[in-house]
C-alpha positions as CSV (number, residue, x, y, z in Angstrom):
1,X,104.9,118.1,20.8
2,X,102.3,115.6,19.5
3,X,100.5,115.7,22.6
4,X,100.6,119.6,22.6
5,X,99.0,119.4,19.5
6,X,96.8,116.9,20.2
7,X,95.2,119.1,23.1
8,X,95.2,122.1,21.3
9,X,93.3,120.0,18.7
10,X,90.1,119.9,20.8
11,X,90.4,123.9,21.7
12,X,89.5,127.2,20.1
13,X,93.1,127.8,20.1
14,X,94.1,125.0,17.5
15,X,94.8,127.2,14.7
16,X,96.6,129.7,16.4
17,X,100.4,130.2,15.9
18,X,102.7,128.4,18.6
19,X,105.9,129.3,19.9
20,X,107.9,128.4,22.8
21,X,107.5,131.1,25.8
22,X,110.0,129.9,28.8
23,X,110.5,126.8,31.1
24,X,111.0,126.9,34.6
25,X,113.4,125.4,37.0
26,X,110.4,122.3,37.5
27,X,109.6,120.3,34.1
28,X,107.1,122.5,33.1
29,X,106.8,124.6,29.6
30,X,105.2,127.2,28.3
31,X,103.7,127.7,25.1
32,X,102.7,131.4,23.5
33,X,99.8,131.3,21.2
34,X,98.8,134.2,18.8
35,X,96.3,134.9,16.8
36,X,96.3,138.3,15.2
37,X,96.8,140.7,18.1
38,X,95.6,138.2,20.6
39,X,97.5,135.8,22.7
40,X,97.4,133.1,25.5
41,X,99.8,130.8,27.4
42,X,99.7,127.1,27.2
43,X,101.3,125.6,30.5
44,X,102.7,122.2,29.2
45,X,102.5,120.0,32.4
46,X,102.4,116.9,31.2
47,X,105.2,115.9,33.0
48,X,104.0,117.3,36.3
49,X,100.1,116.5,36.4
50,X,100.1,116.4,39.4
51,X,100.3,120.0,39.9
52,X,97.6,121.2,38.1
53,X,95.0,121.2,40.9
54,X,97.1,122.7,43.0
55,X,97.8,125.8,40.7
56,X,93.9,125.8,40.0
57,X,93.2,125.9,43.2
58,X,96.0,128.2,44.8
59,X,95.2,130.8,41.5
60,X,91.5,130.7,43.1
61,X,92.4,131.8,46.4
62,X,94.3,134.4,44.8
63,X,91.9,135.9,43.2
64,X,89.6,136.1,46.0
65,X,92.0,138.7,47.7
66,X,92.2,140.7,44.3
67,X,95.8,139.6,43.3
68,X,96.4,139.4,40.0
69,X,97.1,135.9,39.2
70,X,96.1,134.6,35.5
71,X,92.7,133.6,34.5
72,X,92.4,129.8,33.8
73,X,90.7,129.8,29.9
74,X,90.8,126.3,29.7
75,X,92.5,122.8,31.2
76,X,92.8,119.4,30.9
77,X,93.9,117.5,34.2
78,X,94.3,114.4,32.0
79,X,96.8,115.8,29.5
80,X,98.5,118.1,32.1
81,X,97.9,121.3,30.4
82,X,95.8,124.8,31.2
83,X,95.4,127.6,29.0
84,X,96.5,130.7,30.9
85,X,95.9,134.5,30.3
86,X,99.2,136.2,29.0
87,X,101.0,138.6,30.8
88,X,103.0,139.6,28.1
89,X,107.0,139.0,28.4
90,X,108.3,141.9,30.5
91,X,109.0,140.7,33.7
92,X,110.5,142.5,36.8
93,X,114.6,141.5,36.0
94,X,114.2,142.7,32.5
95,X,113.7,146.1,34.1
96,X,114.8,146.6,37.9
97,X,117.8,149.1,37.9
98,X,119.1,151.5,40.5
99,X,116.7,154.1,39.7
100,X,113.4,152.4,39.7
101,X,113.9,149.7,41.9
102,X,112.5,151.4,45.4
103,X,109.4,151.9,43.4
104,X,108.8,148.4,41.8
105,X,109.7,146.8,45.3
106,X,107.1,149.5,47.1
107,X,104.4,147.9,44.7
108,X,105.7,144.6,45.2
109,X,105.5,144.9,48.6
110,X,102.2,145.9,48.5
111,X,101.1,142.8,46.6
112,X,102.6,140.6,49.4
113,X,100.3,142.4,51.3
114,X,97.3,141.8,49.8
115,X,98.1,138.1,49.2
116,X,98.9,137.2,52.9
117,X,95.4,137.8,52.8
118,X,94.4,134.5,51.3
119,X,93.1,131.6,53.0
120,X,95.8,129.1,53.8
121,X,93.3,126.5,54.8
122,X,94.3,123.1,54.1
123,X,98.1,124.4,52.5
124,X,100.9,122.2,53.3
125,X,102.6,124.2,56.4
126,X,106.2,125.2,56.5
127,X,106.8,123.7,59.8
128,X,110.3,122.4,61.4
129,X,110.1,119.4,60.0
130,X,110.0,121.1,56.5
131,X,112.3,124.0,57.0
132,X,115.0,121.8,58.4
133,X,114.2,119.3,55.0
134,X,115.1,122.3,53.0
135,X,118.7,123.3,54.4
136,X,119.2,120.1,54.2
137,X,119.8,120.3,50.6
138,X,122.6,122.9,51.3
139,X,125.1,119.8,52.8
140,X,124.2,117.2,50.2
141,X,123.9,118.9,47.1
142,X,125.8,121.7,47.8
143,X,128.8,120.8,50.1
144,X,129.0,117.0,48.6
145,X,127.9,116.5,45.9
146,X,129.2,119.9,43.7
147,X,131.9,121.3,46.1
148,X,133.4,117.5,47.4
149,X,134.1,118.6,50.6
150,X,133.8,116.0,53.1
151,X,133.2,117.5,56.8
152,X,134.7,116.1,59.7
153,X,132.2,115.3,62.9
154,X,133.1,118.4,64.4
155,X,132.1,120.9,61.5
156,X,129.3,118.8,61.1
157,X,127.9,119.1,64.3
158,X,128.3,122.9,63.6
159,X,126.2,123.0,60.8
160,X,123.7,120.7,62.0
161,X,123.2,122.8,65.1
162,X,123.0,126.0,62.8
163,X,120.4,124.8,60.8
164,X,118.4,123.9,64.1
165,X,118.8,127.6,65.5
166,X,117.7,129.0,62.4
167,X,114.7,126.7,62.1
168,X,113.6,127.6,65.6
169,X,114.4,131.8,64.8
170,X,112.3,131.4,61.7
171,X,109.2,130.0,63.6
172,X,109.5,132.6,66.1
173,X,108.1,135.3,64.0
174,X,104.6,134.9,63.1
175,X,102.9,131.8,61.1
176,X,100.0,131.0,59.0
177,X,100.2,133.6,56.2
178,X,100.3,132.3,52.7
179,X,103.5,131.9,51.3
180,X,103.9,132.1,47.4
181,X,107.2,130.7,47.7
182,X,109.0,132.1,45.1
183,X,108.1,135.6,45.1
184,X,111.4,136.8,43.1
185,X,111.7,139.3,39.7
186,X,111.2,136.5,37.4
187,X,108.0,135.5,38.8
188,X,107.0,139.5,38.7
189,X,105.7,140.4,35.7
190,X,104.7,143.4,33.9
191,X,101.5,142.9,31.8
192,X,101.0,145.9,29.2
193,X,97.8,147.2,30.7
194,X,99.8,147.9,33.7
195,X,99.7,146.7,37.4
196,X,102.1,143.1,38.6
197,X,101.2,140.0,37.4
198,X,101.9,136.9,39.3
199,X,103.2,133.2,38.4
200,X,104.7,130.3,39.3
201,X,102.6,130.2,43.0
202,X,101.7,126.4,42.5
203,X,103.8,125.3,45.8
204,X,101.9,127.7,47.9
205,X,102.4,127.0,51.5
206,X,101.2,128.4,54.8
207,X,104.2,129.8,56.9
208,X,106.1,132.8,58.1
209,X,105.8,136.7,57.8
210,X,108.6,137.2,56.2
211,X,109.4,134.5,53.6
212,X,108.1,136.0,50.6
213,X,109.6,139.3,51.7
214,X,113.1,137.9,51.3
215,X,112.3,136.2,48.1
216,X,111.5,139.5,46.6
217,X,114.5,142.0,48.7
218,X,117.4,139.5,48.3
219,X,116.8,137.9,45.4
220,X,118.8,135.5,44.4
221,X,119.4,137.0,40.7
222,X,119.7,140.7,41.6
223,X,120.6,142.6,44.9
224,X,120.9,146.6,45.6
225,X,122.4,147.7,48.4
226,X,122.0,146.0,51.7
227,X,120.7,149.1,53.8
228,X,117.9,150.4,51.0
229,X,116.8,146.8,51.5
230,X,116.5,146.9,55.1
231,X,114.5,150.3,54.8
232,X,112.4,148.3,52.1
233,X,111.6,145.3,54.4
234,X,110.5,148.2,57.4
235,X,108.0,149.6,54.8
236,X,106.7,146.2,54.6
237,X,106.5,146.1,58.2
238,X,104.8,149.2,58.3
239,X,102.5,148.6,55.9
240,X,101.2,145.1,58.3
241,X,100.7,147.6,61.0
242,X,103.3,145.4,62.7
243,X,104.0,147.2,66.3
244,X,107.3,145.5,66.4
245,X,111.1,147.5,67.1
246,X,113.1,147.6,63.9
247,X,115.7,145.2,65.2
248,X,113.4,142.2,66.1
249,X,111.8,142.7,62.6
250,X,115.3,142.6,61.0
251,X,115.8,139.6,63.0
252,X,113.0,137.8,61.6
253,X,113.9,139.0,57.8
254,X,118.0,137.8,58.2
255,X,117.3,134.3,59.9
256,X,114.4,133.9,57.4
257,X,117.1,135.2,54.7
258,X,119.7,132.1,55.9
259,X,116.7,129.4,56.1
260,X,116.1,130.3,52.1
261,X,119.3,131.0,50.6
262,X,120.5,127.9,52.2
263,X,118.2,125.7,50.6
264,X,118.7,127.4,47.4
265,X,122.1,126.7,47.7
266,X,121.5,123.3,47.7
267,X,118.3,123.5,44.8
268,X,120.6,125.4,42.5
269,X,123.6,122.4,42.4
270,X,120.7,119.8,42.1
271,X,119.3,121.7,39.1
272,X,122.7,121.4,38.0
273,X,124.1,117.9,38.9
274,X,120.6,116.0,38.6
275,X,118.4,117.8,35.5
276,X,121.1,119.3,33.6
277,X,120.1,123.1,34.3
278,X,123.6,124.9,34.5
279,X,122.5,128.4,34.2
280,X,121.5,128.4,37.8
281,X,125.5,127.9,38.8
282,X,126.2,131.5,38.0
283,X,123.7,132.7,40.7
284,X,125.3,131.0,43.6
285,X,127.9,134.1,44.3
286,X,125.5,136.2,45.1
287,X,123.5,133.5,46.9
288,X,126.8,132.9,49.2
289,X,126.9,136.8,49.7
290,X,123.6,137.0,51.3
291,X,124.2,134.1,53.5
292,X,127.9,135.4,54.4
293,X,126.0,138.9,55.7
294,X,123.1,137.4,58.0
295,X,125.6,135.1,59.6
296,X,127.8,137.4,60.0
297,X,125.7,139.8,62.0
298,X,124.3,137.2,65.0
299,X,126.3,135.8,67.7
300,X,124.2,132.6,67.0
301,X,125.3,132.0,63.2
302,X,128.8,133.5,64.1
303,X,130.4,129.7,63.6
304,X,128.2,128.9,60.3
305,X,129.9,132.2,59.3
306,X,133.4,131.3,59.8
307,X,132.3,127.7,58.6
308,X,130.8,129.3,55.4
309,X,134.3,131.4,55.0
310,X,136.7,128.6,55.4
311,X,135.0,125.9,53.4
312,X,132.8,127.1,50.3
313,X,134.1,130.5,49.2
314,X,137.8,129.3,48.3
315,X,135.8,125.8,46.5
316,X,132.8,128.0,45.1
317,X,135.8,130.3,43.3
318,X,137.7,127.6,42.2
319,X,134.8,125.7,41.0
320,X,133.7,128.4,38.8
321,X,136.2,129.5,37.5
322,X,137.0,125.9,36.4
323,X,134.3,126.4,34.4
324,X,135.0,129.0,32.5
């Protein structure tokens, strides 16, 4: 804290009341200051500087389309910290329930919209090379290193020629929109003066249609039923002006679906095995259900499904439950 202190020192801010706010799955942390009936965030950084100019710079392009990101009040690139606009501490999983989820995901939706609009120039691109570096994760920190299970040459060769196909099915929808990434309810929030307010979009990339669309439908935290969903994802299409047939979009959405929840797989054990962060084990059930479902449905993936069957859902069980 004496660095926090020692930045807030130099500020307008320095006699205002501090208490913590969140972390996130990186090494960041956030701060809430209040002063009477004012407040502010203070993103903590220090520990990630290096991502600073990257959430200046992707909160500008943001802007420029109208979303609403949070203004910038202040920053210090040295210290590693930036004084943010509060959203207040409602975000969308504090709220989403079967009765007002169609509505929140409708104005979601919307916002995806509006920021595929953004310039993508000069953001890193999810390419081959990247998507395959992702589900890559799933085998090592997933399969090895939490579950133990060693794969003969055969079953590897499986699941390295799986990862391929879906690589190649993700790249044949369409490219180059901007890609926040992590588009999910806890990066949703609901500021009091109304509207969605949007964090956590410092890893912005530039990539495919549907990516943020499965970040926000099958969340990895929440899920409502698998055909309102679909419907959800065609209003999404719709609302692109796509001319595309419903089961080619669908297409796109489940093979994008299996290219994320694959690599969250394997992000969610690392959180676990190599920073400590265990609350993200009790998500992977629902992560494995998605992932069972798209597979499932596509002659391609129909041998990653029977992989998925045979290997991780007996160990995922057992490994939980181990747990308590």
């Amino acid at each position: 804290m004496q660095a926090v202190n020692a930045y807030l020192a130099a500020t307008p801010w320095r006699h205002w009341h501090l208490e913590k706010a969140s972390a996130d799955a990186s090494f960041r942390r956030y701060f809430r200051l209040t002063h009477d009936e004012k407040s502010v965030i203070l993103m903590d950084a220090s520990l990630e500087k290096a991502s600073l100019k990257p959430f200046m710079d992707v909160t500008t392009r943001l802007h420029r389309v109208g979303v609403h990101a949070p203004r910038i009040l202040d920053h210090s690139l040295a210290g590693g910290f930036l004084v943010l606009e509060d959203f207040g501490s409602t975000h969308y999983l504090n709220v989403l329930d079967t009765h007002n989820y169609h509505a929140l995901y409708t104005q979601a939706i919307r916002e995806i919209v509006a920021m595929q609009r953004a310039d993508v120039t000069g953001l890193p691109l999810y390419d081959n090379t990247f998507l395959l570096a992702e589900m890559q994760l799933m085998p090592e920190w997933f399969l090895d290193r939490y579950l133990h299970v060693n794969l003969d040459v055969s079953t590897t060769q499986i699941l390295q020629q799986s990862l391929r196909d879906i690589a190649d099915e993700v790249l044949a929808q369409p490219q180059g929109f901007f890609v926040h990434r992590d588009f999910h309810s806890r990066n949703l929030m609901l500021p009091p003066e109304g509207g969605i307010g949007i964090i956590d979009y410092q890893d912005a990339m530039s990539g495919a249609l549907t990516y943020d669309l499965v970040s926000l439908l099958k969340d990895c935290y929440i899920a409502f039923e698998p055909r309102d969903i679909q419907r959800l994802a065609l209003v999404f299409r719709d609302l692109t002006g796509l001319n595309v047939p419903d089961a080619r979009f669908l297409r796109w959405f489940d093979f994008m679906s299996m290219q994320r929840h694959l690599k969250v797989l394997g992000i969610f054990c690392r959180l676990h095995l190599r920073d400590g962060k265990n609350g993200y084990l009790k998500d992977l059930p629902l992560t494995l259900e998605y992932l069972r479902r798209d597979t499932q449905k596509y002659e391609k993936t129909k041998k990653l499904a029977t992989l998925l069957e045979k290997i991780t859902l007996p160990n995922i069980t057992k490994e939980l439950h181990e747990m308590g």
